[in-house]
N, C-alpha and C positions, 0 to 999 in steps of 0.2 A: 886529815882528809882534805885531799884537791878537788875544787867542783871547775870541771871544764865546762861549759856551753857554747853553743850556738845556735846563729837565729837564723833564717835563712828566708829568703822572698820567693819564689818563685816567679817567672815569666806567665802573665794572664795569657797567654798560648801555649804554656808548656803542653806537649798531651801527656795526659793522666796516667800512661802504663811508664812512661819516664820519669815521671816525678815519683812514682811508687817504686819502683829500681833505684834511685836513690836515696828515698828513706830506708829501703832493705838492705843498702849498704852501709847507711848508718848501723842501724841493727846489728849487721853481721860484725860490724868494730865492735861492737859492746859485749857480745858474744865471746866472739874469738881471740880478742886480747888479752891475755892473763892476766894484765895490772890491772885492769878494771874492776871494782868492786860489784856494782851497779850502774844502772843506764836507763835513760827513756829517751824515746824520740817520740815526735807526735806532733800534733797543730799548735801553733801559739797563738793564742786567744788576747783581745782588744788591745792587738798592737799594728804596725806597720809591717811585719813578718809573717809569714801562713805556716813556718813547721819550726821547733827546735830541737835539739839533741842536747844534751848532758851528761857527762861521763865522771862517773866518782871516781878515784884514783887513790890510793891506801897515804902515801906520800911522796915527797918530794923527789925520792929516787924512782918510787914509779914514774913519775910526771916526765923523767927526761928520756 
C-alpha cells in the first residue's frame, strides 16, 4: 500500500465558494480514479496548513 498526501494552506482571502471547488476536486480524484483504494480530504488540524488530502494506492504500478 502507497499513502500519497497533501497539505495545503490556503490564502486568508481565498473566498470560501473557491476553496470548496477545490477540495471537490480533490474528492472527485479519489472517486474517479481506479487506482485509488480510499481517500480523504478535509481540514488539517494543529498545524500551519488549513486542508489535507490522502490517496491510498493498491502498489507501486498503481502509483505510476
Amino acid at each position: 500500500m502507497i499513502y500519497h498526501q497533501i497539505r495545503i494552506a490556503m490564502k486568508p482571502d481565498a473566498p470560501a465558494d473557491e476553496v470548496e471547488h477545490a477540495l471537490d476536486l480533490l474528492r472527485r480524484m479519489g472517486r474517479e480514479l481506479d487506482v485509488i483504494e480510499f481517500f480523504l480530504v478535509g481540514r488539517d488540524i494543529g498545524g500551519d496548513f488549513d486542508y489535507g488530502a490522502m490517496y491510498a494506492l493498491k502498489d507501486v504500478d498503481a502509483y505510476e
